[in-house]
N, C-alpha and C positions, 0 to 999 in steps of 0.2 A: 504493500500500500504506500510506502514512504517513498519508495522510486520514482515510484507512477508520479505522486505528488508534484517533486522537484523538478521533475523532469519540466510537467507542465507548467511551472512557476516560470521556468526557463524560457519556454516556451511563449508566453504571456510576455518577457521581458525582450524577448526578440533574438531567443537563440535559434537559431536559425541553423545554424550546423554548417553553414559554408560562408565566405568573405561577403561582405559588402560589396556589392556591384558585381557578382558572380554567381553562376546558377548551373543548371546542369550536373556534371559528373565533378563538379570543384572538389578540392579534398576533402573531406571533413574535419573540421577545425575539433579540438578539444574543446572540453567547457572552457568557458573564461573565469578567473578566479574573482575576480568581481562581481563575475554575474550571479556566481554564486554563493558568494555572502549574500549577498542580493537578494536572493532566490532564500536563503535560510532566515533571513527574519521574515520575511512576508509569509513562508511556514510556519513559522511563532506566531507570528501578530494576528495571524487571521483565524486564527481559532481551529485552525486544522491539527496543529501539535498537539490541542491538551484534546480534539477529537479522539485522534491514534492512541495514545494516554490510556485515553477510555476506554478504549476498544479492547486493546493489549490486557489491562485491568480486569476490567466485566467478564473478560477468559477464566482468567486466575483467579479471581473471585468465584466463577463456576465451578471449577475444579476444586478449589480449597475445601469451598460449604459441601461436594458430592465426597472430599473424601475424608474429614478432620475426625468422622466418629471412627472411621475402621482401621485405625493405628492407637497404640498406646503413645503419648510425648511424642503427639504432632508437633511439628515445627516448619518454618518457612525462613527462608533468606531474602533480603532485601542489601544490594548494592544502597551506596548511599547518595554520590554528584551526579544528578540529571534521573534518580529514583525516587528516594525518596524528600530528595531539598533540590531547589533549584539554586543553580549557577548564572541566571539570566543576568543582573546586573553587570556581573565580570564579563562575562562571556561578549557582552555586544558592546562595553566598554575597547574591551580591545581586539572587536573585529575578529575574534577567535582566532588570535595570537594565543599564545601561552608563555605566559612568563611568572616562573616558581617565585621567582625573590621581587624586592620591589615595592613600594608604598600602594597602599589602595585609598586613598583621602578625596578623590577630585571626581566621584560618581555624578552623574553619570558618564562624565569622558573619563579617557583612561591617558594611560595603562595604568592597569591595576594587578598589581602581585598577587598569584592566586594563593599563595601562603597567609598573606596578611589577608586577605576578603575572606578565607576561612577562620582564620582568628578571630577574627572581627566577628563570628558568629551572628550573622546577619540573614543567611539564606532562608527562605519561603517553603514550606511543605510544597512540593507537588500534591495537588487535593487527590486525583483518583489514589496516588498511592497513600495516603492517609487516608482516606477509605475502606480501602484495601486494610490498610495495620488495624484499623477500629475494628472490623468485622473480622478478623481474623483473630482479633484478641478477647473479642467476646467468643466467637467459637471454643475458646481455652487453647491455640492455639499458639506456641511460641512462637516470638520472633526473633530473631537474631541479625546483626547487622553485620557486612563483611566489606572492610571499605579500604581503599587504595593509597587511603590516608595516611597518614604517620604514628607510629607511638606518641611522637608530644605533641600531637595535635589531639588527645583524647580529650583531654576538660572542655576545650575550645567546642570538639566537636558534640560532647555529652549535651554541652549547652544549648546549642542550638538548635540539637532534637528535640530538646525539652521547650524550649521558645516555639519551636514549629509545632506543636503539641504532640510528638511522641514519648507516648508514657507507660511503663510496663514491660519493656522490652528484655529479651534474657541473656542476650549478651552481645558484645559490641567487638570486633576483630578489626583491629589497625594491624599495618604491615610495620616491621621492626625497625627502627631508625636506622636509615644506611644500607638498608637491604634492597637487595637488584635482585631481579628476576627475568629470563626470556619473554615473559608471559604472565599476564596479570592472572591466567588462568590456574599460575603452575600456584600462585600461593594460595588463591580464592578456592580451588579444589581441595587441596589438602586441608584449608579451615574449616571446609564442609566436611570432610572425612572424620576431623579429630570431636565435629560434635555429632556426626554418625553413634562413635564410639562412647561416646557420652551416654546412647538411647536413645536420641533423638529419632525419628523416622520423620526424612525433611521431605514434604510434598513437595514443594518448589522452590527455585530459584529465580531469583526473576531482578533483572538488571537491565541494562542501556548499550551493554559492549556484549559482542558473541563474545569474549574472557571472561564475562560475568556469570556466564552459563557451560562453557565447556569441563569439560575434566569427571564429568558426574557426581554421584554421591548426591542427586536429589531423582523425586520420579518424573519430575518435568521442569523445563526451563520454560521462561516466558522473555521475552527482547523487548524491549520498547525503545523507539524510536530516538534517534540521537544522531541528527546528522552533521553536529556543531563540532563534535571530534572525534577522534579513533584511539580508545588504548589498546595496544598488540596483545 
């Protein structure tokens, strides 16, 4: 659904696929990277993202309520930038640049370090997925967070769950300070595996990056939409 989308935005903005003043068999041009910032906030703004959101959610939602009674210490994962909080301030600040270190003081123009706009513990729940965490926790359903973030960004990040109203949750997995990985997948799998071992029986996984979902150790993945960046 999110292909189709962008494609069409593109489209709409006059990507046309071949040069100006040229038609026929002309080569075909790659996208333009303008055009597609371009093309990525009028996918935000227009109310098609938190659409997709919904769509992706109302799945998982399905699936949770058909399966929370037939396991002992149900549980579910939730990634957490562009899951369950948004990054949209940073993010259109700097044009979906990424830059780790850095002030973030000058919203809404940037650049703003995405270090410090996490400390700053500012970001907004994504609503269907606080939906999603409410109904799932009235279910008796655990949640657990698995996030790409750092050890010493836990207070910063504990906070702003709690400010976005997530409340109840059974445990929160930051990646080790300093620690590299091929694959967000190779750490985010193994953190599902160690609360496998725990008891847990995780019905889903459900993130923004296919590394948010690979590696297994749940009984279904869900993706949501995220075409503002790529972690490998």
């Amino acid at each position: 659904m999110l292909v189709p989308t962008l494609l069409a935005l593109l489209a709409l903005l006059g990507g046309s696929g071949s040069a100006p003043g040229f038609s026929g068999t002309a080569m075909a041009q790659p996208v333009n990277v303008g055009d597609a910032v371009t093309a990525a906030y009028a996918y935000h703004d227009s109310g098609l993202y938190e659409r997709d959101m919904r769509a992706v959610m109302a799945r998982a939602s399905g699936w949770v309520r058909a399966q929370a009674g037939k396991y002992p210490n149900p549980a579910v994962i939730l990634d957490i930038d562009e899951t369950a909080l948004s990054n949209w301030p940073e993010l259109k600040a700097n044009r979906f640049a990424y830059f780790r270190s850095g002030r973030c003081d000058g919203l809404p123009e940037g650049p703003c370090g995405a270090e410090a706009w996490e400390r700053a513990a500012k970001a907004e729940a994504i609503a269907p997925t606080l939906d999603f965490y409410r109904m799932a926790r009235r279910l008796g359903v655990a949640v657990f967070f698995i996030t790409g973030r750092y050890e010493n960004e836990r207070a910063d990040t504990i906070r702003n769950l709690a400010r976005a109203g997530y409340a109840g949750w059974s445990g929160l997995v930051l990646r080790p300070d300093g620690s590299r990985t091929a694959s967000a997948a190779d750490y985010k799998a193994a953190a599902r595996a160690r609360i496998e071992a725990r008891g847990f029986h995780i019905l889903a996984t459900i993130g923004d990056q296919p590394s948010d979902l690979a590696g297994g150790h749940a009984e279904r993945g869900f993706l949501l939409p995220n075409p503002f960046y790529r972690v490998p």
